[in-house]
Backbone bond lengths (Angstrom), bond angles and torsions (degrees), N, CA, C in turn:
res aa  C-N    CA-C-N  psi(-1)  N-CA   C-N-CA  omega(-1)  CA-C   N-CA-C  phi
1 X - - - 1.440 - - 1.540 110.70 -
2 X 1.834 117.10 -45.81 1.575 88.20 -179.52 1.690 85.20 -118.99
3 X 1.309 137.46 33.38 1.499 125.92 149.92 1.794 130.29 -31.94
4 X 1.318 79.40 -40.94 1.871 96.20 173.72 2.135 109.14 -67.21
5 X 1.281 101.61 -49.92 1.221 103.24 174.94 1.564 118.44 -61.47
6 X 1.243 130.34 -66.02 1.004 160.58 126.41 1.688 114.90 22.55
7 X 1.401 110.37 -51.78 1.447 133.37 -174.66 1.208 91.42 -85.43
8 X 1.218 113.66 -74.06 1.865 113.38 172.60 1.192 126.36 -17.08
9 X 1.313 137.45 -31.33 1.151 168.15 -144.60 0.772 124.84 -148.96
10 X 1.793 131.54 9.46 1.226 142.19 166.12 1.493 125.09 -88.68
11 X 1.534 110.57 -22.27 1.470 114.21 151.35 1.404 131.56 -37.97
12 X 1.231 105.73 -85.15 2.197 121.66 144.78 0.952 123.32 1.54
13 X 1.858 102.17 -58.26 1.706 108.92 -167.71 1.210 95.38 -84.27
14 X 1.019 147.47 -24.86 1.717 136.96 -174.80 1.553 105.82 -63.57
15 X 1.284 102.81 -27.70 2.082 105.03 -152.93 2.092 67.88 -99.34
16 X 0.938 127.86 -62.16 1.608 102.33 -161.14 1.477 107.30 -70.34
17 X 1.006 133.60 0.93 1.277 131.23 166.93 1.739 114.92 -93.37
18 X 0.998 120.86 -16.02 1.717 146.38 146.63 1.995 93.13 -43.59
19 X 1.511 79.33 -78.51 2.019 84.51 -156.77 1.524 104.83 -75.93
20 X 1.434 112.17 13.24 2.205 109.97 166.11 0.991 112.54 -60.29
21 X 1.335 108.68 -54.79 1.794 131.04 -175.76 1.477 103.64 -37.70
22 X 1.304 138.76 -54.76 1.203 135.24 159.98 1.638 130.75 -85.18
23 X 1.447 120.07 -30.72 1.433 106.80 170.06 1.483 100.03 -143.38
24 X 1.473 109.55 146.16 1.505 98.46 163.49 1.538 126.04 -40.85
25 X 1.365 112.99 165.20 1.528 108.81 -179.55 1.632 110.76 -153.24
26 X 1.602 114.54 140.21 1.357 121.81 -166.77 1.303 96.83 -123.37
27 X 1.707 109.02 131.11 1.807 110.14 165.57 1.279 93.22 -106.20
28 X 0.936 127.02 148.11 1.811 146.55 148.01 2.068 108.69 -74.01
29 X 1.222 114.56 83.13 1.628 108.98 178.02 1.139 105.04 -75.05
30 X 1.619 104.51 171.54 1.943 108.70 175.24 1.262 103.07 -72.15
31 X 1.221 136.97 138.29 1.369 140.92 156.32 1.640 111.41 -46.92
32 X 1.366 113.99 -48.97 1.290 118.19 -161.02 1.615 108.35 -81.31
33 X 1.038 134.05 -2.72 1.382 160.34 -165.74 2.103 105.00 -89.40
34 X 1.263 87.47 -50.75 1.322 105.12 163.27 1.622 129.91 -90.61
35 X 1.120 128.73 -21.80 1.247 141.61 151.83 1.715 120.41 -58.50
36 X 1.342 101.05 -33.79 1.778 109.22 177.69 1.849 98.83 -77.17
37 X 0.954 98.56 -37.62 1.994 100.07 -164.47 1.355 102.43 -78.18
38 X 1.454 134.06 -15.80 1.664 143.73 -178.92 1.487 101.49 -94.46
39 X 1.239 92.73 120.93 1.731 119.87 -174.28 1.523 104.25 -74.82
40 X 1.433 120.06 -6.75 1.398 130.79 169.93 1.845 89.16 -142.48
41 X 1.392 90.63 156.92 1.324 120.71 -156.74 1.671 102.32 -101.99
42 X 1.649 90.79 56.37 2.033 79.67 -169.03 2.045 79.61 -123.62
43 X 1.357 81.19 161.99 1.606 111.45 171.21 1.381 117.28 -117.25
44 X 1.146 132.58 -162.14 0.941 117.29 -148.54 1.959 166.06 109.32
45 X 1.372 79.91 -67.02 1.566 100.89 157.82 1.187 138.28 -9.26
46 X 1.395 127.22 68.55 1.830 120.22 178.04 1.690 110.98 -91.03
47 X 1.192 125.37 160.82 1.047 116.03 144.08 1.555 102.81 -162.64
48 X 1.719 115.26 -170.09 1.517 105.75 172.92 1.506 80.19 -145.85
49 X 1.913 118.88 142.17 1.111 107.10 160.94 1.545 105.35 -122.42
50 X 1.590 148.20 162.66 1.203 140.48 -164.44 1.656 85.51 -129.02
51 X 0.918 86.34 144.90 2.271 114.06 172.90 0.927 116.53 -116.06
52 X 1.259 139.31 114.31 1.401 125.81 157.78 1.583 120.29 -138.99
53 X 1.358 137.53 140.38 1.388 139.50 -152.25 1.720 104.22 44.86
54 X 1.071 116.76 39.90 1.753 122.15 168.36 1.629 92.46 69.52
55 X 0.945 148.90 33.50 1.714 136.01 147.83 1.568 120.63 -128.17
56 X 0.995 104.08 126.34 1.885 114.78 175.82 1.367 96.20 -26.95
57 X 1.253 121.93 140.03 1.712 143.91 156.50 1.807 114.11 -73.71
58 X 1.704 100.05 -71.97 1.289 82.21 163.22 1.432 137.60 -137.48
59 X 1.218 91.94 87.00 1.861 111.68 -163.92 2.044 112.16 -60.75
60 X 1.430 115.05 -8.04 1.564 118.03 166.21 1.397 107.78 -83.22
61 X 1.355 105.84 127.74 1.020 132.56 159.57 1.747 108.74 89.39
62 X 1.124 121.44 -0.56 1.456 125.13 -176.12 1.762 96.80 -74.39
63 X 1.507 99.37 148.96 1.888 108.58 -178.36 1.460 92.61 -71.75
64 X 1.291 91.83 175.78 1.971 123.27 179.83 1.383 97.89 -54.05
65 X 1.259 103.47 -39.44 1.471 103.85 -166.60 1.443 110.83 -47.19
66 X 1.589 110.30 -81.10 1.347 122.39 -172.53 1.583 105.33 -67.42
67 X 1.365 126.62 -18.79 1.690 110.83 163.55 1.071 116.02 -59.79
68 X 1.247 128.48 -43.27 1.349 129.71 167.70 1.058 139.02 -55.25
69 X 1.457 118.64 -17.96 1.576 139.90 166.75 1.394 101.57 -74.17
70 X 1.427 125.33 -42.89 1.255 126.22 -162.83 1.481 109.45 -69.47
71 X 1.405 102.84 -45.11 1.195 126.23 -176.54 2.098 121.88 -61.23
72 X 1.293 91.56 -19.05 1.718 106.03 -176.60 1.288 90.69 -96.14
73 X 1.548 127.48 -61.97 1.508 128.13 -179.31 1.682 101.92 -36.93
74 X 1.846 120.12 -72.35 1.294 86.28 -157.05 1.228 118.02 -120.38
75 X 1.530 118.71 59.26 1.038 156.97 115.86 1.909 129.49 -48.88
76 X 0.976 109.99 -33.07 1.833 135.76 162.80 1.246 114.89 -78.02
77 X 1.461 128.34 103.58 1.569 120.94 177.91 1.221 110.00 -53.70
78 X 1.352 138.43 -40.62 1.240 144.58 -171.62 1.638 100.46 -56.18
79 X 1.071 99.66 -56.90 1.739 93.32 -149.34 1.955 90.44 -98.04
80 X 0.512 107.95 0.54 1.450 120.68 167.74 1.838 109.90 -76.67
81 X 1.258 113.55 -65.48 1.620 130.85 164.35 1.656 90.23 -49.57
82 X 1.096 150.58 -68.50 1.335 146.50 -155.53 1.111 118.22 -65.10
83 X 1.578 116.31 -42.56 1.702 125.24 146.05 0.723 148.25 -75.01
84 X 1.860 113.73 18.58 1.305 133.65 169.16 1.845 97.95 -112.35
85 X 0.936 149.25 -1.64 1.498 170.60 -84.72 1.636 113.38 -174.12
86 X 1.670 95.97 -40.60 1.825 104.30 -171.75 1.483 86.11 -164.16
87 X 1.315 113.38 152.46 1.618 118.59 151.56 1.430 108.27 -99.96
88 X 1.968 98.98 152.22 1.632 92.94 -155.46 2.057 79.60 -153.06
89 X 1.338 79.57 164.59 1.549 95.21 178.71 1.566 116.44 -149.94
90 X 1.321 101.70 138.76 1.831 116.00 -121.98 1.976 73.78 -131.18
91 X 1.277 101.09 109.62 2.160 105.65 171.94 1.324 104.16 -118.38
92 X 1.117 117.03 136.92 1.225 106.55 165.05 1.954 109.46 -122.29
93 X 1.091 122.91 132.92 1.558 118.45 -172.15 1.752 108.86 -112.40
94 X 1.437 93.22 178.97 1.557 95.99 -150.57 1.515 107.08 -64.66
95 X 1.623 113.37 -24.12 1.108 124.53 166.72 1.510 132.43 -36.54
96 X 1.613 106.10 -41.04 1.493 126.54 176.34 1.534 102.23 87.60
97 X 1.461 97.23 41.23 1.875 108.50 168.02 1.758 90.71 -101.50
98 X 1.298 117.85 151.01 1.132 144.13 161.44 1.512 107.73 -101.91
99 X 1.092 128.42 133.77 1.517 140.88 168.35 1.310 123.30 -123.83
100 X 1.428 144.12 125.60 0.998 156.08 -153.69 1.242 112.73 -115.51
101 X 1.211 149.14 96.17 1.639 133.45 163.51 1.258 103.04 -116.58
102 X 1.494 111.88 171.67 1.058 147.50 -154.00 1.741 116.50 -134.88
103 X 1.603 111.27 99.87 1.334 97.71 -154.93 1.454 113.94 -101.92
104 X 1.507 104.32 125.36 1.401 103.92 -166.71 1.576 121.64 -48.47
105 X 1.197 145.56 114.89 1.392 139.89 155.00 1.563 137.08 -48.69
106 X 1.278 158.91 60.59 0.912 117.89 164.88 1.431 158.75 11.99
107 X 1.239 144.70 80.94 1.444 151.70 -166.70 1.871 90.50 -47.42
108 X 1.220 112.37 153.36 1.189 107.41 156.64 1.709 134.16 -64.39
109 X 1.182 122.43 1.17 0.938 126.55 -148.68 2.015 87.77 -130.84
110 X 1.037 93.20 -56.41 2.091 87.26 168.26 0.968 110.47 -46.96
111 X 1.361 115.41 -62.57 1.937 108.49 -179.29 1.014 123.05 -28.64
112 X 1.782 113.64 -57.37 1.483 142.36 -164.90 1.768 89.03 -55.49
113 X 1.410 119.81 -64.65 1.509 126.26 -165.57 1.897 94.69 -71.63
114 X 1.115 118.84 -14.68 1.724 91.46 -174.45 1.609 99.39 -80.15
115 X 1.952 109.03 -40.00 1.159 106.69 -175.17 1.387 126.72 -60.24
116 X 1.295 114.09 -22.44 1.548 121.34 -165.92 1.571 88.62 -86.17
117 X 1.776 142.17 -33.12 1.476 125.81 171.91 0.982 111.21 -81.07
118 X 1.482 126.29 -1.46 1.809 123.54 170.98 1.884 95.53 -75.31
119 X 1.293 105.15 -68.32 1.604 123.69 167.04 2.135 95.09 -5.89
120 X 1.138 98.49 -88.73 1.488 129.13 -164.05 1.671 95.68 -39.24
């Protein structure tokens, strides 16, 4: 249902998923872009989806909407390789802003030292 939109907009998301890695990042989409692809005429739409080693985290229970995002992302070698690269988390709000972050990891070895000053 919004695959068509989605693809459209899959250029963009590659280059802001490029510049996450260093700062968060906000697209402004057309509202009306998304209003044509909804089989009901509602707005609205939030969701958050998380990536990590290139596969959705938590793909139950998320709307068409954001399955379908998931589904164009890693479906795209490009942006597929990019979400295997960093884990990232992909919101979209009712506004029809897209937000991009970039979720910090732990080294194995920080953890080890945060846990041992939690320990202490």
């Amino acid at each position: 249902m919004y695959t068509q939109t989605w693809t459209k907009y899959l250029p963009v998301i590659r280059i802001l998923l490029k510049r996450a890695v260093t700062e968060d990042q906000t697209f402004q989409l057309n509202t009306s872009d998304f209003q044509k692809a909804a089989t009901v005429r509602k707005t609205g739409h939030k969701f958050t989806i998380g990536f990590s080693n290139g596969k959705t985290e938590n793909s139950i229970g998320l709307p068409d909407i954001a399955k379908n995002l998931s589904s164009v992302l890693l479906f795209d070698p490009a942006a597929k390789e990019l979400l295997k690269q960093n884990e990232y988390t992909i919101s979209f709000d009712a506004k029809c802003q897209l937000i991009l972050r970039k979720v910090a990891v732990l080294s194995p070895q920080a953890a080890i030292t945060g846990l041992e000053s939690v320990a202490e």
